[in-house]
C-alpha positions in Angstrom: 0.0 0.0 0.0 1.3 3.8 -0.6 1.1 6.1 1.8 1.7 9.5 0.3 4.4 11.8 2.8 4.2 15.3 3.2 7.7 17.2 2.6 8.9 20.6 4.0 10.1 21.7 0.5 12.5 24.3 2.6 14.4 21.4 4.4 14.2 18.1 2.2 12.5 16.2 4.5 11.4 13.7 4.2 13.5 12.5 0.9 11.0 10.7 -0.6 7.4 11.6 -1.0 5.4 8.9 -0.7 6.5 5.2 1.5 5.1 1.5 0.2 4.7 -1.0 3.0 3.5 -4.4 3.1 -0.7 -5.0 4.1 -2.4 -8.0 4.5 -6.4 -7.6 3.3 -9.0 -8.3 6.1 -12.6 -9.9 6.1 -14.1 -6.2 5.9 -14.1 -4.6 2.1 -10.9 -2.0 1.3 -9.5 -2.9 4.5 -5.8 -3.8 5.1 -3.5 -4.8 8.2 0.1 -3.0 8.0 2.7 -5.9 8.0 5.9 -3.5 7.7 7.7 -0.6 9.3 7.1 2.3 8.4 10.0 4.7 7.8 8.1 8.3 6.4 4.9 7.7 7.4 3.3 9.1 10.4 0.6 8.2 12.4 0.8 4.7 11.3 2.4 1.6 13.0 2.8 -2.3 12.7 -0.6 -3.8 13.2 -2.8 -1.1 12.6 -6.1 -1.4 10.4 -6.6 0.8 7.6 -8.9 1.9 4.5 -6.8 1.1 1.3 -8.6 1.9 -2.2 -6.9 1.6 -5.6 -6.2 4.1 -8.0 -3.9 3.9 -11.4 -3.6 0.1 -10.6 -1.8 1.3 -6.4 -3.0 0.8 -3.6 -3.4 3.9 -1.9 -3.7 4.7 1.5 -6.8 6.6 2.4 -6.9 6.5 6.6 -6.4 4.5 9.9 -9.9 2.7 11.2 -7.9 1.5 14.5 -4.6 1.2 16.0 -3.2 -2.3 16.9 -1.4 -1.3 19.4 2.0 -0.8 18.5 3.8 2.3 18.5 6.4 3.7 15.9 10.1 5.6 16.2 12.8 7.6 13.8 16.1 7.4 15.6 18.3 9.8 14.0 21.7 8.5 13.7 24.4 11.2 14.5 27.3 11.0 11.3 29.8 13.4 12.9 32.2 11.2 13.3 34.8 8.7 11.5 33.1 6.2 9.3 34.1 3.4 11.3 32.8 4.8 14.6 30.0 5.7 12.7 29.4 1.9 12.2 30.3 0.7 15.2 27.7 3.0 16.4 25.1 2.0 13.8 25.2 -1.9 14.6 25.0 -0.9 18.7 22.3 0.4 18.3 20.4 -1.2 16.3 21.5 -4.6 19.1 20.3 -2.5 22.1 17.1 -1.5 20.5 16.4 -5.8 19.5 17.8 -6.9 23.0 14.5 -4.3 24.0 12.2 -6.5 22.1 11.4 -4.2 19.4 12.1 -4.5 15.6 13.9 -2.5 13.5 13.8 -1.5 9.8 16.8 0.2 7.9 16.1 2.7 5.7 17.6 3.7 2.1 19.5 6.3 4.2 21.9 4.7 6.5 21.3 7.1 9.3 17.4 6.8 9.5 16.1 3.9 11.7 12.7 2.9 12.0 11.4 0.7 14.8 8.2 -0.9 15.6 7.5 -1.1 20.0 5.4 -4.1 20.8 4.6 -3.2 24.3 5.1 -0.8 27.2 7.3 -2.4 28.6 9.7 -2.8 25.2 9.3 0.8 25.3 10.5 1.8 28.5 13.4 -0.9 27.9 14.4 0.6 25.0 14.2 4.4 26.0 15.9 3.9 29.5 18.4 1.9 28.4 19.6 2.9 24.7 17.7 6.0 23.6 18.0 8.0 26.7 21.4 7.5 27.4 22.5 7.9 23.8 20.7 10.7 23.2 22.3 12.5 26.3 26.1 11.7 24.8 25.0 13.5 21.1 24.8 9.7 19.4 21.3 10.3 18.0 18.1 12.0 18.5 14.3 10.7 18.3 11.0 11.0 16.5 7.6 10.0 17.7 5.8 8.6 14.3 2.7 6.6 16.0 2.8 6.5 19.7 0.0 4.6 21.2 1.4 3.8 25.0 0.6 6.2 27.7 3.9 7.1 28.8 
């Protein structure tokens, strides 16, 4: 399914605008569960139900009927340093955020990670022991896409 992306024309972001992730059609007409990550899109996480309807043979994205309780990050990679740090870096992260229970989905652009939080408590894992302290040394910084936990 597409999902069309806003873009702030002024700063390039996002780089692409519009995001294709993976559904899986329910029992109710033009209704689809989302099966992937997404990366752009916000508002929209692993699990959720929403209204699909095609046009010029896509599926397009037309709203979200109900969350399915997952909730959806950015992490913002910081690439001020050497390229091996810079790695290093990348692939600690990324272990922190899995030993949390959570999934994560690379992106085209090596410094934007998306990840998909199960549960409260993977998302308390993963904030007070990888985001939080990262974030406080300069490593990266974070984006709410689709948060449904009250926190």
């Amino acid at each position: 399914m597409r999902f069309e992306i806003d873009t702030d024309d002024e700063h390039s972001w996002p780089p692409a605008n519009s995001e294709t992730l993976w559904v899986l059609p329910e029992p109710e007409a033009r209704t689809y569960r989302v099966l992937s990550i997404p990366v752009l899109a916000d508002g929209i996480a692993v699990n959720d139900t929403v209204l699909g309807e095609f046009a010029n043979d896509n599926l397009m994205f037309k709203g979200k009927i109900t969350s399915g309780g997952h909730s959806t990050i950015r992490i913002f990679i910081d690439h001020q340093v050497e390229e091996g740090i810079l790695t290093e870096r990348i692939a600690a992260i990324i272990s922190e955020v899995e030993a949390a229970g959570c999934t994560v989905r690379r992106s085209g652009w090596d410094l934007i990670v998306a990840v998909d939080i199960p549960t409260l408590d993977a998302y308390e894992h993963v904030y007070d022991d990888c985001l939080i302290p990262r974030g406080e040394a300069g490593e990266l910084a974070v984006e709410s896409a689709c948060m449904t936990f009250d926190t």
